[in-house]
C-alpha positions as CSV (number, residue, x, y, z in Angstrom):
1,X,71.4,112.6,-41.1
2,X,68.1,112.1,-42.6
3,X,65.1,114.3,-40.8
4,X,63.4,111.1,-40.1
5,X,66.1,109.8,-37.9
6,X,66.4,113.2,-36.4
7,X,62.6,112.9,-35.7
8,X,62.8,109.6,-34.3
9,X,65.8,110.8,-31.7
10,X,63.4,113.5,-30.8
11,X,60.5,111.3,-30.1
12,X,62.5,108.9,-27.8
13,X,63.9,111.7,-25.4
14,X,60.5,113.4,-25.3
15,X,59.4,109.5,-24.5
16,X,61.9,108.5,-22.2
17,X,61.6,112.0,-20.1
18,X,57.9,111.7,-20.3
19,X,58.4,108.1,-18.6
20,X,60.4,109.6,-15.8
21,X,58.2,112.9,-14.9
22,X,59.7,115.2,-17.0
23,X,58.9,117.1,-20.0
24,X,61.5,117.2,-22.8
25,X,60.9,119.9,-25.6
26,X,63.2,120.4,-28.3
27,X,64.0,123.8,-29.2
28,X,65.8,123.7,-32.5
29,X,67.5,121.6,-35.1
30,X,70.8,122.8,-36.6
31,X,73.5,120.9,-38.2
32,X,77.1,119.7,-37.5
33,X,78.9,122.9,-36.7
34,X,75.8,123.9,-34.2
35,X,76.1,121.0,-32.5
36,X,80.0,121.4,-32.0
37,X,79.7,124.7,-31.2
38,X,77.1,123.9,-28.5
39,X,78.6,120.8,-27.5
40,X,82.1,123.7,-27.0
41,X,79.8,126.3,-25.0
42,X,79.0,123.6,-22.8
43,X,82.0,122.3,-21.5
44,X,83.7,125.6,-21.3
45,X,80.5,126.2,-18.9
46,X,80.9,123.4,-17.2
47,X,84.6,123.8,-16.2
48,X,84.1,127.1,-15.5
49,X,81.3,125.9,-13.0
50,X,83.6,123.4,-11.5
51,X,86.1,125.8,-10.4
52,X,83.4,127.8,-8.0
């Protein structure tokens, strides 16, 4: 994905959260497999957080 397009999907979260009180900050970019693996971490945390 081009770095412009990745800017622009920045820009509109920060926007849209600014909009409704909240700040947005992006931490880090990363490529396909980050995004899986984060995308992974995630649900295993939220199932695991289901079950309490």
């Amino acid at each position: 994905m081009p770095s412009a397009w990745i800017t622009e999907i920045e820009h509109f979260f920060i926007s849209y959260n600014r909009v409704q009180g909240r700040e947005y900050k992006p931490i880090k970019r990363g490529g396909p497999k980050v995004a899986e693996e984060t995308l992974t971490n995630a649900e295993q945390r939220y199932k695991r957080e289901q079950k309490q």
